[in-house]
C-alpha positions in Angstrom: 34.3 -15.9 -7.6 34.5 -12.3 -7.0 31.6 -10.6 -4.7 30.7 -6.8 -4.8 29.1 -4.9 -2.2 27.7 -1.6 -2.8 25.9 0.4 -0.1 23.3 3.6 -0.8 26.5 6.1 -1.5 27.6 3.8 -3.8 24.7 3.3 -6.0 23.7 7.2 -5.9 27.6 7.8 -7.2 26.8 5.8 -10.0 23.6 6.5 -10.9 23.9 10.0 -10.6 26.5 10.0 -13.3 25.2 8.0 -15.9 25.6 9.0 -19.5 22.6 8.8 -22.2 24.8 5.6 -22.9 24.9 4.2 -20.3 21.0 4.5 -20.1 20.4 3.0 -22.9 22.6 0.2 -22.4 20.6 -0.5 -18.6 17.5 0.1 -20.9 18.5 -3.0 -23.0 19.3 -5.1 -19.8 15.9 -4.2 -18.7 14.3 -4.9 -21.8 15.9 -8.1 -22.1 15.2 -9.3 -19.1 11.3 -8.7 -19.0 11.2 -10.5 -22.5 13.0 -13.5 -21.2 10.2 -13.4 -18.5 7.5 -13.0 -20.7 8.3 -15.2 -24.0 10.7 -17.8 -22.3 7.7 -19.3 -19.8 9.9 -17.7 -16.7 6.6 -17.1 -14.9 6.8 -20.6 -13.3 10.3 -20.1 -11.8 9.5 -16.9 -9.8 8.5 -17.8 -5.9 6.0 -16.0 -4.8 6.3 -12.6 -2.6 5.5 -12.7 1.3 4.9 -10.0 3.9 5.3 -10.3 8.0 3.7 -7.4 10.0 4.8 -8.0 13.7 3.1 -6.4 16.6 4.8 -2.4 16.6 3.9 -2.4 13.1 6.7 -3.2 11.3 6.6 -4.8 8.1 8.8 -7.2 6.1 8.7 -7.4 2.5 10.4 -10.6 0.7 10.9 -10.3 -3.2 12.9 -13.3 -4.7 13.6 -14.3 -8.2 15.3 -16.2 -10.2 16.7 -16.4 -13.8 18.6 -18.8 -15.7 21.9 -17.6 -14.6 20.7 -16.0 -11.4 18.9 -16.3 -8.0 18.3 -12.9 -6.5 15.9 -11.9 -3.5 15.2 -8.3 -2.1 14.4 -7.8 1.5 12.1 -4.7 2.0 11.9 -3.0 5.7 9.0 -0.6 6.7 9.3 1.3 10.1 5.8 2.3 11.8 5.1 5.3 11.5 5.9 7.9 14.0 6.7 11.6 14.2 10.7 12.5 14.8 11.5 14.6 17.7 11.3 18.2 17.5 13.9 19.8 15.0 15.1 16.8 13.1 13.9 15.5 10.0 11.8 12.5 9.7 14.0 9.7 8.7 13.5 7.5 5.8 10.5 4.7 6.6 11.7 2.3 3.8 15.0 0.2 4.0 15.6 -2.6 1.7 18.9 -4.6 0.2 19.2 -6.9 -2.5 21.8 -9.9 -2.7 21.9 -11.6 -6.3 23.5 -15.4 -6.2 24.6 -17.2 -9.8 22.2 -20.1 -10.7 24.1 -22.6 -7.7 23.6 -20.3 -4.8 27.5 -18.7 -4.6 27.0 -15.1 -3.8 28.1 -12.4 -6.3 26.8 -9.1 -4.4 25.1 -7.3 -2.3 23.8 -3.9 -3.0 21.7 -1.6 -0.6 18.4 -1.1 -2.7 16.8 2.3 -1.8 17.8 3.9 -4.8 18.0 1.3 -7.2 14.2 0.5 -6.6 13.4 3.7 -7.7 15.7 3.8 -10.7 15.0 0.1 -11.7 11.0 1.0 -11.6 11.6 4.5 -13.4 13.6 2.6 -15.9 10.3 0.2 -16.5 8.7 3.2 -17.8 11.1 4.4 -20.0 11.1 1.1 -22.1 7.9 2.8 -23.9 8.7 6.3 -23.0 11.5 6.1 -25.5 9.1 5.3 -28.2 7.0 8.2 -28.1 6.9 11.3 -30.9 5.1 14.3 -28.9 6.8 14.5 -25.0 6.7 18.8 -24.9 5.1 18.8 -21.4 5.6 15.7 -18.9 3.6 16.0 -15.6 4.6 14.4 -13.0 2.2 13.4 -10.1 4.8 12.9 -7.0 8.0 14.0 -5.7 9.6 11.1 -4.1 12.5 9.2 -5.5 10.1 7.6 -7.9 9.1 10.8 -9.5 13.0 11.9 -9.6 14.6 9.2 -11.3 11.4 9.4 -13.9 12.2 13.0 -14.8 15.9 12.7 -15.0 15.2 9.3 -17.3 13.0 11.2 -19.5 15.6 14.3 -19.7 18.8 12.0 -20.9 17.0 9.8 -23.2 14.1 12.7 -24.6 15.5 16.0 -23.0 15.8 18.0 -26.4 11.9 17.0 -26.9 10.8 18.0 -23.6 9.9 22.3 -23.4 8.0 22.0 -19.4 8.0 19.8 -16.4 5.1 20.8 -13.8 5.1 18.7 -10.8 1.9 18.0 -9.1 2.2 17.0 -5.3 0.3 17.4 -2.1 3.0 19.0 0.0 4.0 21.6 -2.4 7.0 22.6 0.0 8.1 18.8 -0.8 7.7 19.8 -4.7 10.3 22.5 -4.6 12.6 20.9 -2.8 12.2 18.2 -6.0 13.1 21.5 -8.3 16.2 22.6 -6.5 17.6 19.1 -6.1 17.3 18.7 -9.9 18.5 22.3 -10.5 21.6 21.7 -8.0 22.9 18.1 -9.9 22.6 20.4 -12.9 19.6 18.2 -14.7 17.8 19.7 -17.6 18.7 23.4 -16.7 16.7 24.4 -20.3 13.7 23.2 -19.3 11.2 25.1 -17.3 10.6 23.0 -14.6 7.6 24.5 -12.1 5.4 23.0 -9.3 1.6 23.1 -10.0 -0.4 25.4 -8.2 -3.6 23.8 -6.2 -6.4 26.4 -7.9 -9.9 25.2 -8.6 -10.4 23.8 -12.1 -6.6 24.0 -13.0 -5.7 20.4 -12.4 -8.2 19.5 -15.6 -6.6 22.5 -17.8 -3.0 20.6 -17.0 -3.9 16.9 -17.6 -5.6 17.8 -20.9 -2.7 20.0 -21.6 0.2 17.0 -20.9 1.6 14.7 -23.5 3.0 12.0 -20.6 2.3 11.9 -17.3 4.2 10.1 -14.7 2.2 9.1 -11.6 4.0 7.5 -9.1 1.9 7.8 -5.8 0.7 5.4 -3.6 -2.9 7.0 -3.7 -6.0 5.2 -2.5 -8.2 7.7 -5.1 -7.4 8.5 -9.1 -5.4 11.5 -9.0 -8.0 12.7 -12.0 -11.1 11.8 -13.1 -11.4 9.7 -17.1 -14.0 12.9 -18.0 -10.7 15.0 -18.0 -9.1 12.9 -21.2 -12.7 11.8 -23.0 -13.4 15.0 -24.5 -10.2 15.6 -26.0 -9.7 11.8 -27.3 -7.5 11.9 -29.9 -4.7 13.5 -28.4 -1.6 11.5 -28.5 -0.5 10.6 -24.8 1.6 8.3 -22.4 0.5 7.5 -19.0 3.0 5.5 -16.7 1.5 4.6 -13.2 4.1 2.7 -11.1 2.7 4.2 -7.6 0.3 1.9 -6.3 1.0 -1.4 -5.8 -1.9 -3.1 -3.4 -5.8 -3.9 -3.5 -6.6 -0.8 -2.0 -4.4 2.1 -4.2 -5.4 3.9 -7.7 -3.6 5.9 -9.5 -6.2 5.7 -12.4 -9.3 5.9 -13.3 -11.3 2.9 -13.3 -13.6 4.3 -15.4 -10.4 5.2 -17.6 -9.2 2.2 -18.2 -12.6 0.8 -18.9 -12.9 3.3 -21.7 -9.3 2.6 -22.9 -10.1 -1.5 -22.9 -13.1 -1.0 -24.9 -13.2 -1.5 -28.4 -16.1 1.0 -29.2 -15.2 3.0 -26.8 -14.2 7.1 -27.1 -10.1 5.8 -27.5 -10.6 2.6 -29.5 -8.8 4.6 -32.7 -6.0 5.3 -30.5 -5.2 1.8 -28.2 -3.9 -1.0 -29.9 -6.1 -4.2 -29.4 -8.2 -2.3 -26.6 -4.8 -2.6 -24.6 -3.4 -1.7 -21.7 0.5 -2.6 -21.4 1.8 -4.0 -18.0 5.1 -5.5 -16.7 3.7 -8.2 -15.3 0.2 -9.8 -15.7 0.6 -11.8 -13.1 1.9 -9.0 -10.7 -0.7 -6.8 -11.7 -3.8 -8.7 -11.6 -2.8 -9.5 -8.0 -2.0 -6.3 -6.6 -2.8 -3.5 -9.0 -6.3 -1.8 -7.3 -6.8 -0.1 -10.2 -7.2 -2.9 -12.8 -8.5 -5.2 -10.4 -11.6 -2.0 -9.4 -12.0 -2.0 -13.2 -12.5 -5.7 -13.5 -10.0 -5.6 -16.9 -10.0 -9.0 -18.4 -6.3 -10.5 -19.0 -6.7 -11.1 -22.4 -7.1 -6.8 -22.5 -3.1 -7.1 -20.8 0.0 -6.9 -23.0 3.1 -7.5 -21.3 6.3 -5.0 -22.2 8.3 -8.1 -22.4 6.4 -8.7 -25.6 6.5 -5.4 -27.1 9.5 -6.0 -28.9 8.1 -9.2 -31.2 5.3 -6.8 -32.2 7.1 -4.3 -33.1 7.1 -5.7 -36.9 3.5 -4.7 -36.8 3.0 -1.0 -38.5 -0.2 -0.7 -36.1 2.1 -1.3 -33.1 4.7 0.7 -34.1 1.8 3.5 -34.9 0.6 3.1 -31.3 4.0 3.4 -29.5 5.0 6.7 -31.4 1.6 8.6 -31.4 -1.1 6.6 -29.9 -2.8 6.3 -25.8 -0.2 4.0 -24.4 -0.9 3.4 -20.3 1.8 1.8 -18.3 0.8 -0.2 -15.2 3.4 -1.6 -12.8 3.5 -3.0 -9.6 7.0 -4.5 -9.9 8.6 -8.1 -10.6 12.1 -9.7 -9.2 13.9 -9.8 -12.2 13.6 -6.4 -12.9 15.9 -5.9 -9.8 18.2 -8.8 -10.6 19.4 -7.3 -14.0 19.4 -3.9 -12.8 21.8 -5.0 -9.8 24.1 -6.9 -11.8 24.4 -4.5 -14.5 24.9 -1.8 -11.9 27.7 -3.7 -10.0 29.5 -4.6 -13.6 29.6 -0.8 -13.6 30.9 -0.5 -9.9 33.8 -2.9 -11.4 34.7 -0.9 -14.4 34.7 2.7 -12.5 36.2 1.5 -9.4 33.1 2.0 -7.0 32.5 0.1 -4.0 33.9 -3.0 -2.7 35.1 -5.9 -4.3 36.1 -9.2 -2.7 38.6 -11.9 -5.2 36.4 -14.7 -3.4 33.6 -14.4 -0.6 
């Protein structure tokens, strides 16, 4: 059975040149995998995460998951944190690499899973993004990899819908370097892309202001306060927060989502069902501070995996296109499993990486 390996190089040549195509094909897989795990009872099948510190510091992450077809697992490394010598750039703190098996155990690929993390997790997002009617102004709150592969998703599937970018980061140095690596691959060159300034008072003009924003932070404190969107509650808006991913991160709110869960509360004309829509409900009541902080019930939790048999329903549809849709994700395996295959069927057909006739 053939194998494919594809290191970091790899995966950036291919991702950097996707078509709108091509995204919405990934898209699909995406989408179709999340609804096999959410309306096929996969929940049951998916072993559970683990994490080793040892004594420098160094942590080990452990992500398996399997599918009908698949068994896939994604080993995560974090360095301890230390300051590089003087003159040289700090190097990158996260390593990780995913190898993806058919359903008996024969290994099809490995891939080297930097990049495709952050695609994979951007691509989450999107599956609602793609939905929505008013996108002029996206802020993003970030500018890591995360926040990247968010803007130039947004640009190739909504980029004649988008007028401004502002990109709101605590290092704004780290910001602009962001804006000319998106200007230098040549990605959305007619739209104004600009780094927010820190002034007092501004950061409440711009959140009112934005019709999605993209947090993808690993903050320990909401990056705004809920009194920023209650006064202006009707305004249509998408918020994806894909940052924070333990006990003790928020992106959001609790007090927000509290608002958006209640069904007499300032947004109940604007959430479906009091609703906040979540890859994983599992995933997410175990690891997302923000929910857990806010004490969200599960019944108050639609999974995007079930979006697409609701769809039918004119007050869904409604909702998607011009309603408050939030986005909460922490991640889940086989998300990465049909993002890595997809992405080395690609490798095949373009002639990227390496391929073994039997391994």
């Amino acid at each position: 059975m053939p194998f494919t390996a594809l290191s970091d190089t790899d995966v950036s040549t291919l991702l950097s040149s996707l078509t709108p195509a091509d995204v919405e094909n990934l898209t699909s897989r995406l989408n179709q995998a999340l609804t096999r795990y959410s309306c096929n009872d996969e929940v049951p099948y998916q072993p559970h995460r683990a994490h080793v510190t040892r004594p420098n510091g160094q942590v080990s992450l452990f992500m398996p998951a399997t599918t009908p077809s698949s068994i896939g697992i994604k080993i995560v490394g974090v360095a301890p944190s230390q300051a590089p010598p003087p003159g040289e750039k700090p190097k990158p703190a996260l390593k990780s690499v995913l190898t993806i098996c058919d359903e008996f155990g024969q290994a099809l690929g490995v891939l080297n899973a930097a990049e495709l993390t952050a695609f994979r997790t951007a691509l989450g997002s999107m599956l609602l993004y793609r939905y929505r009617k008013s996108t002029e102004h996206i802020v993003v709150f970030g500018a890591g990899k995360q926040a990247e592969w968010h803007i130039r998703l947004a640009v190739l599937l909504k980029g004649n819908d988008i007028r401004k970018i502002t990109i709101v980061n605590r290092s704004p140095a780290r910001a602009n370097e962001l804006v000319e690596s998106l200007a230098k691959a040549g990605v959305a060159s007619y739209i104004r892309i600009e780094v927010f300034e820190q002034k007092e008072n501004a950061l409440e003009g711009l959140v009112k202001d934005a019709d999605v924003m993209f947090c993808t932070t690993p903050s320990t404190t909401p990056l705004f306060p809920a009194s920023y969107l209650a006064s202006e509650a009707s305004k249509p808006r998408f918020i994806s927060a894909i940052g924070s991913y333990r006990l003790d991160m928020q992106e959001l709110d609790p007090a927000l989502l509290g608002q958006l869960t209640d069904p007499s509360g300032p947004f109940a004309s604007q959430v479906y069902n009091a609703s906040i829509t979540v890859d994983s409900i599992k995933g997410c009541m175990d690891e997302a501070g923000e929910l857990i902080k806010a004490e969200i019930a599960t019944e108050k939790l639609l999974e995007v995996g079930r979006i697409d048999a609701l769809r039918e329903d004119e007050a869904v549809k409604t909702w998607l296109k011009d309603g408050f849709v939030v986005y909460k994700s922490v991640g889940v395996g086989v998300m990465d499993i049909a993002i890595g295959q997809a992405l080395m069927e690609l490798a095949k057909e373009k002639g990227v990486g390496v391929h073994l006739d039997c391994f």
